[in-house]
N, C-alpha and C positions, 0 to 999 in steps of 0.2 A: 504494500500500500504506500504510494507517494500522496502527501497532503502539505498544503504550506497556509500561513498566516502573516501578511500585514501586520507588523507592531507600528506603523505610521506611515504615509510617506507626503510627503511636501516638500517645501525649498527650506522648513527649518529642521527637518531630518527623516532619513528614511532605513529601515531594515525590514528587514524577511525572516520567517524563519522556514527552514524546510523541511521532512519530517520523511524519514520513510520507515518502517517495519519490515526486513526481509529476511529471513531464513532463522528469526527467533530474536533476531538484533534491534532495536532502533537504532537511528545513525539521525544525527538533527546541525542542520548546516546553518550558522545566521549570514546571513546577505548582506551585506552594511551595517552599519556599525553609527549612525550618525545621530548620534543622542549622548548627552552627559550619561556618565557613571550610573549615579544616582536614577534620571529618568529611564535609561535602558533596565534596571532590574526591573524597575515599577512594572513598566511594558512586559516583560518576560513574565511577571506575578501577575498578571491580567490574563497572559496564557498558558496559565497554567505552569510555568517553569521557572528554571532559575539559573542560573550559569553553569553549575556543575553537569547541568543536561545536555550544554553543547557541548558538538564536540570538532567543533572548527568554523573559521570565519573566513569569509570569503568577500575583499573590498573589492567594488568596481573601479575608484578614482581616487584622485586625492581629494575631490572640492567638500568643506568641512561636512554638509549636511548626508555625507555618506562615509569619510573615514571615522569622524567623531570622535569617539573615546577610544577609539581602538588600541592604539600603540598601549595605553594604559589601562585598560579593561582585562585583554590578551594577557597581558606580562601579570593580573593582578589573581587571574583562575589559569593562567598555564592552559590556554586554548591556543592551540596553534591555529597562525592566519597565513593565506593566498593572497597575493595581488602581482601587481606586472611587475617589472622594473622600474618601468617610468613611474608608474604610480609610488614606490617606494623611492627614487627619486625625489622626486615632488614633495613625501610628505617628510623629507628631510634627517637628518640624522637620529636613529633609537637604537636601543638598544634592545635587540626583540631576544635576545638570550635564547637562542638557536627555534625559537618558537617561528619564525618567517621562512615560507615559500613562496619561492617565484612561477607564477602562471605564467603560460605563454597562448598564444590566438592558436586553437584546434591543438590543445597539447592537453590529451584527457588527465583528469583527475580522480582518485578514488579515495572517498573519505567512506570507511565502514561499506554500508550498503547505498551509496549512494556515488554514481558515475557522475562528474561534471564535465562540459566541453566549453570554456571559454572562449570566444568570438571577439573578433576588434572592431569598434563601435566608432562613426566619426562625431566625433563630441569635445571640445576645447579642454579639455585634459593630454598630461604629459603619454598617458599609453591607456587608457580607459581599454576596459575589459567588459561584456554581460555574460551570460551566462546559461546554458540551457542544464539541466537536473537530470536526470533519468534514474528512473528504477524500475528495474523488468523491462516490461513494457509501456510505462509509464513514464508520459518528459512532460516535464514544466519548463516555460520559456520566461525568465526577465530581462526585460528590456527597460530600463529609465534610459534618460540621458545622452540622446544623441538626438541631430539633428537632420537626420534623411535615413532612410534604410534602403545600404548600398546590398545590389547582388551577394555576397557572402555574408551579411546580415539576414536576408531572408533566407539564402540556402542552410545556415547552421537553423534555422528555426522550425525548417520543412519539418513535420512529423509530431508536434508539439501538441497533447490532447488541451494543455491549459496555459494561459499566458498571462503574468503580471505585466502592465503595457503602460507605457508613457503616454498618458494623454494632456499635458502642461498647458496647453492653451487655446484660445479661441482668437482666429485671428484677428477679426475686428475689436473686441477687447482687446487685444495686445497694442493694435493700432491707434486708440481710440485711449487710449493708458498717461498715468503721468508720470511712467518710464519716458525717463532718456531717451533722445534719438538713436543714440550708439547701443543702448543696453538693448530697445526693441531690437536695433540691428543682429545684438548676438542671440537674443533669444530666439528669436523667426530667422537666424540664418542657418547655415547648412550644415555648422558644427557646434548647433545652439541645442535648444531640445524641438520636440514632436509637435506641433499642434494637430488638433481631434481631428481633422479629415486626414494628415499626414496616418496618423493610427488608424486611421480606419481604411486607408487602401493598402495597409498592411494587412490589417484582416482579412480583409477580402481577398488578399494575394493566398492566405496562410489555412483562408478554409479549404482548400481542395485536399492538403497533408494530413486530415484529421481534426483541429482546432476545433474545438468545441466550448470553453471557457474565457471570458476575459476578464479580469479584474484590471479597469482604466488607474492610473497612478500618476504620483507625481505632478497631479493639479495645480498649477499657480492659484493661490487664495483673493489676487488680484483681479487677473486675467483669465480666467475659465470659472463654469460653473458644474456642478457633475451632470444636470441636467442637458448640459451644452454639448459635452464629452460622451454621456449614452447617448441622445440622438444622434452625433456622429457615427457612431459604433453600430447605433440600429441600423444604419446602410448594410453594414455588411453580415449583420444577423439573419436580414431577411432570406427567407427560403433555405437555411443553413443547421437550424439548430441551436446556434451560437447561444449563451444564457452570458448574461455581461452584469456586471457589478462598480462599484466604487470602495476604492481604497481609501479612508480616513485619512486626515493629517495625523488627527489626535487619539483616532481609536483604532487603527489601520482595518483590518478585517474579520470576519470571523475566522476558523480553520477550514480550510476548503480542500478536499477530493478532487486529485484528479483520475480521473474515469476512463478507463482506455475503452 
């Protein structure tokens, strides 16, 4: 059984958790890391867990509202964490006391009972990573944080029954905002994040592989509304199956099944 849970996601922090049960194991992965100390346990005690239950972390970037407390969460429970290079780069000198692994784009990874296949995402980060899940037969896709989805973007995703999905903005709010001219530029540009119709001819691309789930994410509290963001997505639900949801900033989601 793969299943995963939203502890939040926004521009002021986002993590995941992953969960699978296979051959008598649980094996539980958190996603980002972009929350103080303090509020990531809260989050974890809301669902149900508490740190000693992960049992590895896995960052996409370095931008704060996804490393977070990581460098000092990891070193504080001895959870070993994944990211790129660049991304450890970036997020500058620690001392991870042998707890750091280096991901690389299509270089699998096996935490317990859980295979991952990291992907390179274009998104203004030093080497940003996403991330596709698998267990059995079972893959989960997250995607925040990138600004267009190039060909090897959608190919790592082909096959994916459920998808966490960056839907950050609505483009007329974004236009229409009392954002900067330069900040609209990086958010609606090509190495910014997703706006709802950009995600939604992802889905469309991504129902013929299976896709049956979306939980939309990564909402601007500014610029998009979830209402904005599922009518988006309902495009590509029709005649599909598709069943679509919303990610909390502050409550992220329930636990969700993904269903081969």
């Amino acid at each position: 059984m793969l299943r995963f849970k939203s502890l939040g996601s926004g521009s002021a922090g986002n993590g995941t958790v992953v969960e699978t049960q296979h051959g008598g194991q649980t094996t539980r992965l958190l996603v980002d890391c972009g929350f103080g100390q303090k509020q990531l346990d809260q989050r974890l005690a809301l669902a149900g867990l508490q740190a000693s239950q992960i049992d590895a972390i896995f960052i996409t970037h370095e931008h704060g509202d996804h490393v977070g407390c990581a460098p000092q969460w990891a070193l504080r429970h001895r959870i070993p964490v994944w990211m790129s290079h660049g991304t450890q780069a970036a997020i500058g000198p620690h001392d991870w006391d042998g707890l750091l692994h280096i991901a690389r784009d299509t270089s699998a990874i096996e935490v317990g009972g859980l295979q991952l296949m990291p992907f390179t995402v274009p998104h203004d980060a030093r080497e940003p990573l996403q991330l596709c899940c698998r267990s059995g037969d079972a893959q989960l896709g997250i995607l925040t944080d990138l600004g267009h989805a190039t060909p090897h973007v959608l190919e790592q995703l082909m096959g994916c029954q459920a998808m966490l999905l960056e839907c950050n903005h609505d483009t007329e709010l974004l236009a229409a905002s009392r954002y900067p001219a330069f900040l609209k530029q990086r958010v609606g540009g090509m190495y910014g994040h997703l706006a709802n119709q950009a995600a939604a001819e992802i889905a469309q691309t991504l129902v013929g592989g299976g896709l049956r789930h979306i939980m939309a994410a990564h909402l601007s509290e500014q610029n998009n509304r979830p209402e904005l963001a599922l009518a988006a997505l309902a495009e590509a639900a029709v005649c599909s199956g598709l069943t679509l949801g919303v990610a909390d900033a502050a409550t992220g989601t329930d636990w969700l099944a993904v269903a081969v």
